[in-house]
KEVEX-941866 format. One record per residue (C-alpha): chain; x, y, z; residue in three letters; residue number from 1. Coordinates in nm, 2 decimals. Example, Ala and Ser with C-alpha at 12.3 -4.5 7.8 and 13.67 -1.06 7.14 Angstrom:
<nodes>
NODE  chaine      px      py      pz  residu  num
NODE       A    1.23   -0.45    0.78     ALA    1
NODE       A    1.37   -0.11    0.71     SER    2
</nodes>
This chain:
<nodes>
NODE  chaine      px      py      pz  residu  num
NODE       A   13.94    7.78    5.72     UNK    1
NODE       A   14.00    8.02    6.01     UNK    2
NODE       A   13.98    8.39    5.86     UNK    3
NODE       A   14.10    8.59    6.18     UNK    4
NODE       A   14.50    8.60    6.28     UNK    5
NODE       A   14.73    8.78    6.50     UNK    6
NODE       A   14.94    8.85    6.19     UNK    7
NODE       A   14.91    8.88    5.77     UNK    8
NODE       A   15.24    8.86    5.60     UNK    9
NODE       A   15.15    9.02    5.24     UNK   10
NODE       A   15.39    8.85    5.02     UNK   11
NODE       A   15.53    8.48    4.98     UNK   12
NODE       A   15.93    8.49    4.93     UNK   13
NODE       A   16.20    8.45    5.11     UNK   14
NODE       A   16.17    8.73    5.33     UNK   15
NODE       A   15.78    8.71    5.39     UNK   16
NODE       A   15.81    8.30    5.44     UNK   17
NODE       A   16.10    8.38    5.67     UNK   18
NODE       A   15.89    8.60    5.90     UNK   19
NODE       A   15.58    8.38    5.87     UNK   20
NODE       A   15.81    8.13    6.05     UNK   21
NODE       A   15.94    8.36    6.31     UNK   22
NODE       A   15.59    8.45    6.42     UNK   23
NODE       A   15.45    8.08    6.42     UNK   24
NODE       A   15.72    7.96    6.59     UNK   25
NODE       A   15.67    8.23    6.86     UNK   26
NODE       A   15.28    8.13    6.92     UNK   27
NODE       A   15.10    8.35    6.76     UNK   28
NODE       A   14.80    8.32    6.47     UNK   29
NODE       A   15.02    8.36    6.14     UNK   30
NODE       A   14.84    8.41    5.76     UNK   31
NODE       A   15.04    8.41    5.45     UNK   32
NODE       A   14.90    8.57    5.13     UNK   33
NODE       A   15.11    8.49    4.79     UNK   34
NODE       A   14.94    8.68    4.47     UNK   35
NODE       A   15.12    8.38    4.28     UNK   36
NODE       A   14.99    8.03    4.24     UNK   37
NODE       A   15.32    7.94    4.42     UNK   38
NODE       A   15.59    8.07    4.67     UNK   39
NODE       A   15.91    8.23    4.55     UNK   40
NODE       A   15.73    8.40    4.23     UNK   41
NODE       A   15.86    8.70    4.22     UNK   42
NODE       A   16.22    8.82    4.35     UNK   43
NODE       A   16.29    8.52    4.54     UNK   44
NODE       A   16.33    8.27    4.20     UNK   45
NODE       A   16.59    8.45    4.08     UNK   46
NODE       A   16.89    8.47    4.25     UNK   47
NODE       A   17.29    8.38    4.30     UNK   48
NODE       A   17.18    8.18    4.62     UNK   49
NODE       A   17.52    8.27    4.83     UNK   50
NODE       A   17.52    8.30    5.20     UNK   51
NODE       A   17.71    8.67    5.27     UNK   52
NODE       A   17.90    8.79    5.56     UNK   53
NODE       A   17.82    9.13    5.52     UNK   54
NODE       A   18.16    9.25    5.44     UNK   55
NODE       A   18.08    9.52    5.18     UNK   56
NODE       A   17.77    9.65    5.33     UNK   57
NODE       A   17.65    9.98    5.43     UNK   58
NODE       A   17.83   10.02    5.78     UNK   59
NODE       A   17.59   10.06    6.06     UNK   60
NODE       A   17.29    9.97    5.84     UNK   61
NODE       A   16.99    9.79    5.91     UNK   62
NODE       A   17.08    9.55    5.60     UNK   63
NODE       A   17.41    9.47    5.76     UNK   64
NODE       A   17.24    9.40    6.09     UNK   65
NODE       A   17.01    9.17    5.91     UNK   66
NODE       A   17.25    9.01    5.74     UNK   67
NODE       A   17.49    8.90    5.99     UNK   68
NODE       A   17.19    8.77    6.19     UNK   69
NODE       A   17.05    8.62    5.92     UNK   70
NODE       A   17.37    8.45    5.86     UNK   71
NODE       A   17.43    8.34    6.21     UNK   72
NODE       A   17.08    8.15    6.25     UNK   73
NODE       A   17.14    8.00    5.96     UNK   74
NODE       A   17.47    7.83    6.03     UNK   75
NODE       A   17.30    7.77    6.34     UNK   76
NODE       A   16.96    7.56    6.18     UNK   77
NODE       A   17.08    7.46    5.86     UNK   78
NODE       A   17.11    7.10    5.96     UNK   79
NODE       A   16.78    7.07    6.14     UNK   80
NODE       A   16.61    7.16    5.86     UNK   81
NODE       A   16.85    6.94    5.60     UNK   82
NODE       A   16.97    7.29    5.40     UNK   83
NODE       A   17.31    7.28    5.26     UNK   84
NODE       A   17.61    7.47    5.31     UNK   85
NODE       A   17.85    7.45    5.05     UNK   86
NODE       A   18.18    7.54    5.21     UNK   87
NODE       A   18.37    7.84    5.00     UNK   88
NODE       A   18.52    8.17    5.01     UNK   89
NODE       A   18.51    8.45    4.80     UNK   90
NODE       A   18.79    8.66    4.61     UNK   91
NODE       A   18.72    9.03    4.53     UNK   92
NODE       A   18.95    9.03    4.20     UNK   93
NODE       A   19.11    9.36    4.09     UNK   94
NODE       A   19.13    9.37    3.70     UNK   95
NODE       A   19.28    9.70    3.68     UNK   96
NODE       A   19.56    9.95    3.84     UNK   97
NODE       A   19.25   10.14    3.95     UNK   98
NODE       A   19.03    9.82    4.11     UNK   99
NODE       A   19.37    9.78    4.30     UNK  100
NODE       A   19.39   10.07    4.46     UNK  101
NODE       A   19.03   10.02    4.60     UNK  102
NODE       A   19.12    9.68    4.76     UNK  103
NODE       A   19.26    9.84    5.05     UNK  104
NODE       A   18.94   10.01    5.13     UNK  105
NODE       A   18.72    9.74    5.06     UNK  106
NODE       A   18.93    9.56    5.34     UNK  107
NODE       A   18.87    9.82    5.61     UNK  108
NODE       A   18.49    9.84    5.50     UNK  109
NODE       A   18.47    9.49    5.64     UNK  110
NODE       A   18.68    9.52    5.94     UNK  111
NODE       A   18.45    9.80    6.05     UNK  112
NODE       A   18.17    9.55    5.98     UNK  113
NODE       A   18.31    9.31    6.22     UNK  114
NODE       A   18.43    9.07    5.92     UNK  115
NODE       A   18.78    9.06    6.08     UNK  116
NODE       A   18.91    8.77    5.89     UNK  117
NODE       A   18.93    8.96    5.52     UNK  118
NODE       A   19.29    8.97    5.43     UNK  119
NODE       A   19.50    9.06    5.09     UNK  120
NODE       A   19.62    8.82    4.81     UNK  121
NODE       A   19.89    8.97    4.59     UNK  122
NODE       A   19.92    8.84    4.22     UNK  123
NODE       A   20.16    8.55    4.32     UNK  124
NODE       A   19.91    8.39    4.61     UNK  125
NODE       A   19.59    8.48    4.39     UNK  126
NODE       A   19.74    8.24    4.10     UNK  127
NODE       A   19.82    8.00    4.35     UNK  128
NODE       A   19.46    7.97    4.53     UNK  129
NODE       A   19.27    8.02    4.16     UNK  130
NODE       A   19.54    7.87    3.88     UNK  131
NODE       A   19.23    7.91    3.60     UNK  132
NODE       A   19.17    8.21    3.64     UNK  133
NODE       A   19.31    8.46    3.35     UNK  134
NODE       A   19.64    8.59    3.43     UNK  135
NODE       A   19.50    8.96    3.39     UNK  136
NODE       A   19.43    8.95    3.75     UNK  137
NODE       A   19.63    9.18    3.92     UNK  138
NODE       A   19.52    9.12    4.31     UNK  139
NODE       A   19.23    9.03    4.52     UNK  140
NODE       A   19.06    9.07    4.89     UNK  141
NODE       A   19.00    8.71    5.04     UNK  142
NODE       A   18.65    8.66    5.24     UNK  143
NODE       A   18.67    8.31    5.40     UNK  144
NODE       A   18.30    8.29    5.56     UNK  145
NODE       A   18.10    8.33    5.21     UNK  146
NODE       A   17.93    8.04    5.09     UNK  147
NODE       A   17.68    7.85    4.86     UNK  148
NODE       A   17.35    7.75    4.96     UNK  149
NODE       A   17.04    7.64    4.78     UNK  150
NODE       A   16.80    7.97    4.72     UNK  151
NODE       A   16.48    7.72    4.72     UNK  152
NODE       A   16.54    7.49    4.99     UNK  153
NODE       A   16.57    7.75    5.29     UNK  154
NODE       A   16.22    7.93    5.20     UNK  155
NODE       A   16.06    7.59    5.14     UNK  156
NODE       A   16.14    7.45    5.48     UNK  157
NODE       A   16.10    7.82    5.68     UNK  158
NODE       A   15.70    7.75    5.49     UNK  159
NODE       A   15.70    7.39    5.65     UNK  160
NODE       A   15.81    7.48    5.92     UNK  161
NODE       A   15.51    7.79    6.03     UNK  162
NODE       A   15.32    7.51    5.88     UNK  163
NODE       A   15.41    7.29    6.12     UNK  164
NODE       A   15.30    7.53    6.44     UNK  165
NODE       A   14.95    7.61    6.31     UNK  166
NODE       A   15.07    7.90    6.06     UNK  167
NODE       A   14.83    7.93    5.67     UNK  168
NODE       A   14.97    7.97    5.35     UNK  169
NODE       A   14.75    8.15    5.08     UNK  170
NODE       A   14.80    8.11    4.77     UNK  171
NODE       A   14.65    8.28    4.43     UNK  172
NODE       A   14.55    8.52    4.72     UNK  173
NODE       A   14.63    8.89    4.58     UNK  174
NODE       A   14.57    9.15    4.84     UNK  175
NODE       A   14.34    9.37    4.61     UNK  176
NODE       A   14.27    9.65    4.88     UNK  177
NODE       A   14.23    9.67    5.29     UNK  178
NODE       A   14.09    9.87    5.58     UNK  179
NODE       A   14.15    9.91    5.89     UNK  180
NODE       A   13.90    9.98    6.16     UNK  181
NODE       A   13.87    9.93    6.54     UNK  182
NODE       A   14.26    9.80    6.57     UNK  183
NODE       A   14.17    9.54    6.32     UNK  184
NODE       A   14.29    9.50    5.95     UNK  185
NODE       A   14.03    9.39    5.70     UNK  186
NODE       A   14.21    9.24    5.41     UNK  187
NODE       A   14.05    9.19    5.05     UNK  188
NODE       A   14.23    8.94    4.84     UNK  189
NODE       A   14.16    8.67    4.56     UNK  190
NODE       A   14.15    8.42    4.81     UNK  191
NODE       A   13.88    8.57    5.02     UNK  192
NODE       A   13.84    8.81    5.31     UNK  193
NODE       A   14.11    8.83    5.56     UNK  194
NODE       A   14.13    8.99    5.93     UNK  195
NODE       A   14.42    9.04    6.15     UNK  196
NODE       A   14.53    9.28    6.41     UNK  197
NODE       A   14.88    9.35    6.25     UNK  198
NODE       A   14.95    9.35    5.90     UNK  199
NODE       A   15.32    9.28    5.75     UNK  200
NODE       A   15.39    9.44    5.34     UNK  201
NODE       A   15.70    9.19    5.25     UNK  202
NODE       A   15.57    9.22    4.91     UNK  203
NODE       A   15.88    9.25    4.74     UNK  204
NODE       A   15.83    9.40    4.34     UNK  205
NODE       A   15.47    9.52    4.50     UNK  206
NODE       A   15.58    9.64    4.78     UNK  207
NODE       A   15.53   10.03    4.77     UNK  208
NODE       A   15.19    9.95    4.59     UNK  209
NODE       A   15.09    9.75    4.89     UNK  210
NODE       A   15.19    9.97    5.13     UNK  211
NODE       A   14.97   10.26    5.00     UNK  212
NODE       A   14.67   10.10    5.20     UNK  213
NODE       A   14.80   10.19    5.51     UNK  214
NODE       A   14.99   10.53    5.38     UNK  215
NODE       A   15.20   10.74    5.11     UNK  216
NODE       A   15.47   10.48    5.04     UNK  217
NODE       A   15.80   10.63    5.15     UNK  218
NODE       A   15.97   10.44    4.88     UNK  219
NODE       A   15.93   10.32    4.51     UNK  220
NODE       A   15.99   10.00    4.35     UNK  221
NODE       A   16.18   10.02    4.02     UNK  222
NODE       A   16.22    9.64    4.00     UNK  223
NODE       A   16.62    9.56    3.87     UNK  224
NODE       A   16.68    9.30    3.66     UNK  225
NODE       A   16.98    9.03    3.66     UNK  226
NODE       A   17.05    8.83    3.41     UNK  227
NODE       A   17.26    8.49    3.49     UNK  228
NODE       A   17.41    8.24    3.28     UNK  229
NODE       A   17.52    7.90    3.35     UNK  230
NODE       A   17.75    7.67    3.23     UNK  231
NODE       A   17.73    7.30    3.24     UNK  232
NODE       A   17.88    7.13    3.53     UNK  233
NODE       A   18.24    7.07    3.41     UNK  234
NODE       A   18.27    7.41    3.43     UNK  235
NODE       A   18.25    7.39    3.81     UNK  236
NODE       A   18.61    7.25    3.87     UNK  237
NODE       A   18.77    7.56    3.72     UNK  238
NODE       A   18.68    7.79    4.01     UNK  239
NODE       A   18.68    7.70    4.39     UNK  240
NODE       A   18.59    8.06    4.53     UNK  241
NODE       A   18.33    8.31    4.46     UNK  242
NODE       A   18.48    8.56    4.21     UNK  243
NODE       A   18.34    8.89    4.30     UNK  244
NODE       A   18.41    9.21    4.09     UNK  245
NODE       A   18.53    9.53    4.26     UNK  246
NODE       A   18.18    9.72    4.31     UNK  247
NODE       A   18.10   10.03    4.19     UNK  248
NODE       A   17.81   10.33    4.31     UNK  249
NODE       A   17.55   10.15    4.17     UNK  250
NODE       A   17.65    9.78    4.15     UNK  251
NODE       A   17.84    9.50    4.34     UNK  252
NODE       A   17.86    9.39    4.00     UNK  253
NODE       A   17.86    9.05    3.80     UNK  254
NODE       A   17.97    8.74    4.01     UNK  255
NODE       A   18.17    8.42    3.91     UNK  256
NODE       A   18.00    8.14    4.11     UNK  257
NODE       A   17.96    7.74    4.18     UNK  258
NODE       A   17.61    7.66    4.24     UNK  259
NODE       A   17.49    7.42    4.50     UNK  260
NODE       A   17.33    7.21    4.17     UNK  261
NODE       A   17.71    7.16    4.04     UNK  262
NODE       A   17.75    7.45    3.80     UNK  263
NODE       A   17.92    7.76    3.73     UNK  264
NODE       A   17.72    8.07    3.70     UNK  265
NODE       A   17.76    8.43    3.65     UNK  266
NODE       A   17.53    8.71    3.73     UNK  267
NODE       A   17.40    8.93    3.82     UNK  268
NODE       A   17.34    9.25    3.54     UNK  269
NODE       A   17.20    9.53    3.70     UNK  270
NODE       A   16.94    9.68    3.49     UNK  271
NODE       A   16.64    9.93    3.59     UNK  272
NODE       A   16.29    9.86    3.46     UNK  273
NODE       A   15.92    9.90    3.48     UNK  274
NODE       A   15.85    9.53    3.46     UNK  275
NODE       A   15.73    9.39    3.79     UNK  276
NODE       A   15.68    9.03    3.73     UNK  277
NODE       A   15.81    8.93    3.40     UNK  278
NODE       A   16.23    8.91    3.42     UNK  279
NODE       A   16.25    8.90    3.07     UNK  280
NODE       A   16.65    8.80    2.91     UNK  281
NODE       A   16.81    8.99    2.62     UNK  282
NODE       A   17.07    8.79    2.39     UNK  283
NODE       A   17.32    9.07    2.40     UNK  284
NODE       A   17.33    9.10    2.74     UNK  285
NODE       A   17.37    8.70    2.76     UNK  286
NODE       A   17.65    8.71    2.55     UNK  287
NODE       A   17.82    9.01    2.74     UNK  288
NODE       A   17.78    8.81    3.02     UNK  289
NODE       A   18.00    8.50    2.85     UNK  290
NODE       A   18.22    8.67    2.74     UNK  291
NODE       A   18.30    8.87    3.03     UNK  292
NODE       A   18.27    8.47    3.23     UNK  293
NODE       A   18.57    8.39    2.96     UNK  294
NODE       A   18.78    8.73    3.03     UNK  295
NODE       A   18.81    8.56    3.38     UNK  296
NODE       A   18.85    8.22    3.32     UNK  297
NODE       A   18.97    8.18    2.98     UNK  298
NODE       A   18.90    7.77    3.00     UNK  299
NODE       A   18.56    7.82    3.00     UNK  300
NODE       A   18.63    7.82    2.59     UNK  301
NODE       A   18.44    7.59    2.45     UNK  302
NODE       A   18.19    7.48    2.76     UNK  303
NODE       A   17.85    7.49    2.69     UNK  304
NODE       A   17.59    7.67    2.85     UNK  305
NODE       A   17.32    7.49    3.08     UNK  306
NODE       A   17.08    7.73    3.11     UNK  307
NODE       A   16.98    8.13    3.13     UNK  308
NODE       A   16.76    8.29    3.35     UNK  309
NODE       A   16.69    8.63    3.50     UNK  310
NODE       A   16.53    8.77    3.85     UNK  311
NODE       A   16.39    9.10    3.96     UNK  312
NODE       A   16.51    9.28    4.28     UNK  313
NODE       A   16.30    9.52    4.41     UNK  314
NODE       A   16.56    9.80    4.44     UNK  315
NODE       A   16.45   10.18    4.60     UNK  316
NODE       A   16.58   10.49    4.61     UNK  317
NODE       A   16.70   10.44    4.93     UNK  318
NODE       A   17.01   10.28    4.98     UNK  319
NODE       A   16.90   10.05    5.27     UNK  320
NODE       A   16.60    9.83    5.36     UNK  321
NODE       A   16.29   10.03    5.47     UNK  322
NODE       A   16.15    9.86    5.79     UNK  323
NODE       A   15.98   10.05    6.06     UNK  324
NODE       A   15.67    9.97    6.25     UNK  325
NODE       A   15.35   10.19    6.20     UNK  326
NODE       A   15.19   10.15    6.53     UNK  327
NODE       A   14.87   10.35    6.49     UNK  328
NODE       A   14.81   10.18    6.17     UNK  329
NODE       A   14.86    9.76    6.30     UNK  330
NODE       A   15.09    9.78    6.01     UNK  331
NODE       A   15.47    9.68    5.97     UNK  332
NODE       A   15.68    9.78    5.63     UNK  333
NODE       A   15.95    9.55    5.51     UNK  334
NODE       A   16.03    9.71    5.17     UNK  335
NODE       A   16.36    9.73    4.90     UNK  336
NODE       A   16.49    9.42    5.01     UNK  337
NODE       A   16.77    9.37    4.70     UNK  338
NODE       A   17.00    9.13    4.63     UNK  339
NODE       A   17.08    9.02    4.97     UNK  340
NODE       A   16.69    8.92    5.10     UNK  341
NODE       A   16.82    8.54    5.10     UNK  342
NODE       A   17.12    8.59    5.36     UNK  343
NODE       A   16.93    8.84    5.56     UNK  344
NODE       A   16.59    8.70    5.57     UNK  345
NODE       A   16.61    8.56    5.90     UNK  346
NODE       A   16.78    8.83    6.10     UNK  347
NODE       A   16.49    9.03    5.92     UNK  348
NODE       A   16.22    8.83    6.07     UNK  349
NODE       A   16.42    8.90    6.42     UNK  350
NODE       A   16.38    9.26    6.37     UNK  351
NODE       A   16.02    9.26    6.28     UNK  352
NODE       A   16.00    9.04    6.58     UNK  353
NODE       A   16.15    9.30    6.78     UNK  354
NODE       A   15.96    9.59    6.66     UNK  355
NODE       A   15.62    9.39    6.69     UNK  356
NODE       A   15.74    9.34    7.03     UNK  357
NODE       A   15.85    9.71    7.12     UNK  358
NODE       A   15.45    9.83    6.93     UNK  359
NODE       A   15.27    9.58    6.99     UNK  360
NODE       A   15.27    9.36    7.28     UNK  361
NODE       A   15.56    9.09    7.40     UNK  362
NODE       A   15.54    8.78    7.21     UNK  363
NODE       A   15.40    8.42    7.40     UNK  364
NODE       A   15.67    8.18    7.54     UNK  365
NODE       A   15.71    7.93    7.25     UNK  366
NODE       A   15.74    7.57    7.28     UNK  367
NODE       A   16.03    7.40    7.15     UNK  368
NODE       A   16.02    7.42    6.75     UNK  369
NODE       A   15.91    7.15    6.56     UNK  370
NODE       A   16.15    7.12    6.27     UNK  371
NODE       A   16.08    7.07    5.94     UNK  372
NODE       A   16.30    6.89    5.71     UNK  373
NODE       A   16.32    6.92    5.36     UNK  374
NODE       A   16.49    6.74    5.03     UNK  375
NODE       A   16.86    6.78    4.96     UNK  376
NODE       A   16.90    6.94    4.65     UNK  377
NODE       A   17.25    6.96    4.67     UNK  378
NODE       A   17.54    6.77    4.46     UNK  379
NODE       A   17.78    6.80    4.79     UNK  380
NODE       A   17.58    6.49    4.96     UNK  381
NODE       A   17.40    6.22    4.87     UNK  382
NODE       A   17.02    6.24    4.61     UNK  383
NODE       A   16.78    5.99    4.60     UNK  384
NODE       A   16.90    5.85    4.23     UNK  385
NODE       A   17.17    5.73    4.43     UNK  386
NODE       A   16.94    5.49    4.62     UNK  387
NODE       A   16.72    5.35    4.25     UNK  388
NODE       A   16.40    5.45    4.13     UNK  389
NODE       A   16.27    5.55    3.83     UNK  390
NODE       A   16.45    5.86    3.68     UNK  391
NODE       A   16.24    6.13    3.51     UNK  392
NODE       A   16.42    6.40    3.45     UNK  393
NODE       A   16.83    6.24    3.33     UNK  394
NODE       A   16.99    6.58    3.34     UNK  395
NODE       A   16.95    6.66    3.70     UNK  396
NODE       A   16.90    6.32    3.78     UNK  397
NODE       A   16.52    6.35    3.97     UNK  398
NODE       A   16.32    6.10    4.08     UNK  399
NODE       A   16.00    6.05    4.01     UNK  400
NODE       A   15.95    5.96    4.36     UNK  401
NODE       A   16.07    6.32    4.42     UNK  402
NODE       A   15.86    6.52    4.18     UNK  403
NODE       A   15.54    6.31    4.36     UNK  404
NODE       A   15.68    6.40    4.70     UNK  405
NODE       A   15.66    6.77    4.59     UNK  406
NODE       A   15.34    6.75    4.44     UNK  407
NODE       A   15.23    6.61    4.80     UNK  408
NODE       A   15.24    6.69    5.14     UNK  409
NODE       A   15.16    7.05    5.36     UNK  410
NODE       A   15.27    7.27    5.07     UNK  411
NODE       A   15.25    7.09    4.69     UNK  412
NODE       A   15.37    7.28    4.41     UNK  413
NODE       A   15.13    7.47    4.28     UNK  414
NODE       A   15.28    7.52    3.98     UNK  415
NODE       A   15.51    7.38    3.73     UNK  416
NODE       A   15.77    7.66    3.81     UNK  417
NODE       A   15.71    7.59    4.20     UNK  418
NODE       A   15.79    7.21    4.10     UNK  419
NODE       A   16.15    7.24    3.93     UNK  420
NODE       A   16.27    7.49    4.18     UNK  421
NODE       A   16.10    7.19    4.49     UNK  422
NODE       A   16.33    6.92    4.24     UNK  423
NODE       A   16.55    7.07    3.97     UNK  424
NODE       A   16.31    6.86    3.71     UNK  425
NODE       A   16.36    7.06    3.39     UNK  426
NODE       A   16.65    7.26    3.51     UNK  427
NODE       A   16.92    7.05    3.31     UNK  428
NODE       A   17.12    7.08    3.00     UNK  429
NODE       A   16.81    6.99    2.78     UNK  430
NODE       A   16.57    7.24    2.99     UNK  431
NODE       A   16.32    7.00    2.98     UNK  432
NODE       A   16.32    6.88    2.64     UNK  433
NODE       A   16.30    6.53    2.70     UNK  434
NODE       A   16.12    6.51    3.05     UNK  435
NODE       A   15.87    6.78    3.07     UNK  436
NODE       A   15.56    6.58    2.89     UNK  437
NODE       A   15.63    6.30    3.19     UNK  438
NODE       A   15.70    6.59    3.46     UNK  439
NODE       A   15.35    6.74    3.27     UNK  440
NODE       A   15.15    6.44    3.29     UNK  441
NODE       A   15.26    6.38    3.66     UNK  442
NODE       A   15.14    6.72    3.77     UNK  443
NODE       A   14.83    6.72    3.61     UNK  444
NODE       A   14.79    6.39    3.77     UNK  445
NODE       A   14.87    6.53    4.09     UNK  446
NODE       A   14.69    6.85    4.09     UNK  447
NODE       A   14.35    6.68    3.93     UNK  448
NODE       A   14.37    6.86    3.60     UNK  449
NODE       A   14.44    7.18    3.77     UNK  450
NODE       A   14.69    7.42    3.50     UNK  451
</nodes>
């Protein structure tokens, strides 16, 4: 396998596969390292998977710029690369006399972002576009452009698709130390030695421990924790918008949502810890988080939950990303990308572009892209059950022709986690009760014994 490349991305999410692409597609020599046995390990699995306008972001930051670029190519590429887009809006509800009287400014916040379309809904209108939702609402701010995507799908084709124009994906290949001599980066990792004349850190949870090879990191990970709960899928016909809370300092706060898989969700908590890897969930805090789902939408009463899970974002003390080039050291920092990684991660990869370009040379004329389509994971258009087949998992209604697809091709699961988020196998009501010895058998089948 070639060892030498133009670039090392140091980290396989969202945000690292998303610049991987952006470099491959632009000609030059791309290596991926993942310290996981699959992509989307760490931050990136855990997530509300909603496409942002950028509305309530920092005005004038670089997140905001990222975001609203990010969410322009993705309208833009979506259906090249068979992602969906799940048509919405989003409601920021005021519960209290107090929420109400921030509505006003949350409204000019996202006219000076350029979101010119926000408007007011008094009590009478609110009831009218949401009639589930608990009477205790008192007004709300209406964002048309936010909608639901799939979190899995997008990273999964931007990997195909570097793939696709000569790019390498490592994986089980953690960066255990570096050097840099003579313009050239030297990486160790599990996988082997590495060499490349710029280095990216988009190592998420990792990231300021990474970027202590090339200096003092400027920022520090404390990794916080969102717990989600989901209900099962007649749940999703009580709300058509995105319910977002009024934020606070800290915290946009917990989140009402449909999910592209035909649920309703909420999420996420906001909770500080010293837990990298492991997002461990607490019972209390799942049942804060129900209850607080039934405050809003008091119909939820008696509908089960589906499933719980929990993410890590890795949050700084700094209250946007940290991306700047380090030209002296062949080094580029992508660090405390939060909640909003899976909106922005394209219009990051354009910046990183652009400073690569501005430290380290103009980037080759590309060819035209090849494009990469992936799976539809979506319950908005048509699944492969529809067409026959043997059905594996009943839940989610997967294929076994679909969990062998993902177990094939440029980038097979590499791990049972990497498989349900490639197919949704195991993700249902019964969480894998009744399918996961088949779903088992098949990828140890598939992967010749490997764990």
């Amino acid at each position: 396998m070639q060892r030498s490349f133009d670039i090392a991305v140091i980290g396989g999410g969202v945000v690292g596969l998303a610049i991987l692409r952006r470099f491959a597609t632009s000609g030059l020599s791309a290596v991926l390292l993942e310290r996981g046995a699959d992509i989307l390990n760490g931050a990136s699995k855990g997530n509300s998977a909603l496409l942002h306008t950028g509305f309530d972001a920092p005005t004038g930051s670089t997140e905001l710029a990222c975001m609203q670029a990010g969410y322009a190519e993705y309208l833009a590429i979506h259906e090249k690369l068979n992602l969906p887009l799940v048509q919405s809006t989003a409601l920021v509800v005021a519960w209290s006399e107090q929420e109400q009287a921030k509505l006003d400014g949350i409204m000019a916040k996202a006219h000076a972002n350029g979101v010119a379309d926000v408007r007011h809904v008094a009590r009478d209108e609110l009831r009218k576009l949401e009639p589930k939702l608990s009477p205790a609402a008192k007004a709300a701010v209406l964002v048309p452009g936010e909608h639901i995507i799939d979190a899995w799908s997008a990273p999964l084709a931007y990997a195909h698709q570097a793939l696709a124009h000569g790019a390498v994906i490592l994986r089980n290949a953690e960066v255990t130390g570096g050097n840099f001599s003579n313009g050239e980066w030297t990486l160790a990792s599990k996988a082997g030695p590495v060499t490349a004349r710029i280095v990216i850190n988009a190592a998420g949870n990792f990231g300021d421990l990474v970027e202590a090879m090339a200096r003092v990191s400027p920022f520090t990970i404390t990794p916080r924790r969102g717990q989600f709960v989901v209900f099962d899928k007649e749940a999703s016909q009580l709300v058509d918008a995105i319910i977002l809370p009024v934020p606070t300092e800290r915290t946009k706060g917990v989140v009402l949502f449909r999910t592209a898989y035909g649920n309703l969700a909420i999420g996420p908590t906001a909770e500080d810890v010293t837990e990298r890897e492991m997002a461990a969930t607490d019972t209390a805090t799942l049942e804060r988080l129900k209850a607080r789902a039934l405050d809003m939408v008091p119909s939820l009463a008696g509908i089960g939950v589906n499933a719980i899970y929990a993410g890590l974002r890795p949050a700084t003390e700094h209250k946007d990303y940290v991306i700047e080039a380090l030209p002296e050291r062949g080094w580029i920092t992508v660090g405390g990308i939060r909640s909003t990684g899976l909106t922005a991660c394209l219009g990051i990869a354009q910046h990183v572009a652009k400073l690569y370009a501005s430290h380290f040379g103009a980037l080759p004329n590309p060819p035209d892209p090849i494009w990469t389509p992936v799976p539809n994971l979506a319950e908005d258009r048509p699944r492969p059950y529809m067409q026959g087949g043997e059905i594996v998992c009943h839940c989610e209604r997967v294929t076994r022709g679909e969990i062998v697809a993902a177990l094939e091709g440029p980038l097979p699961a590499g791990d049972l986690g990497g498989l349900k988020r490639r197919t949704r196998a195991m993700m249902g009501r019964c969480q894998g009760f009744n399918c996961s010895a088949h779903v088992e058998a098949l990828f140890r089948e598939k992967s010749h014994g490997a764990a």
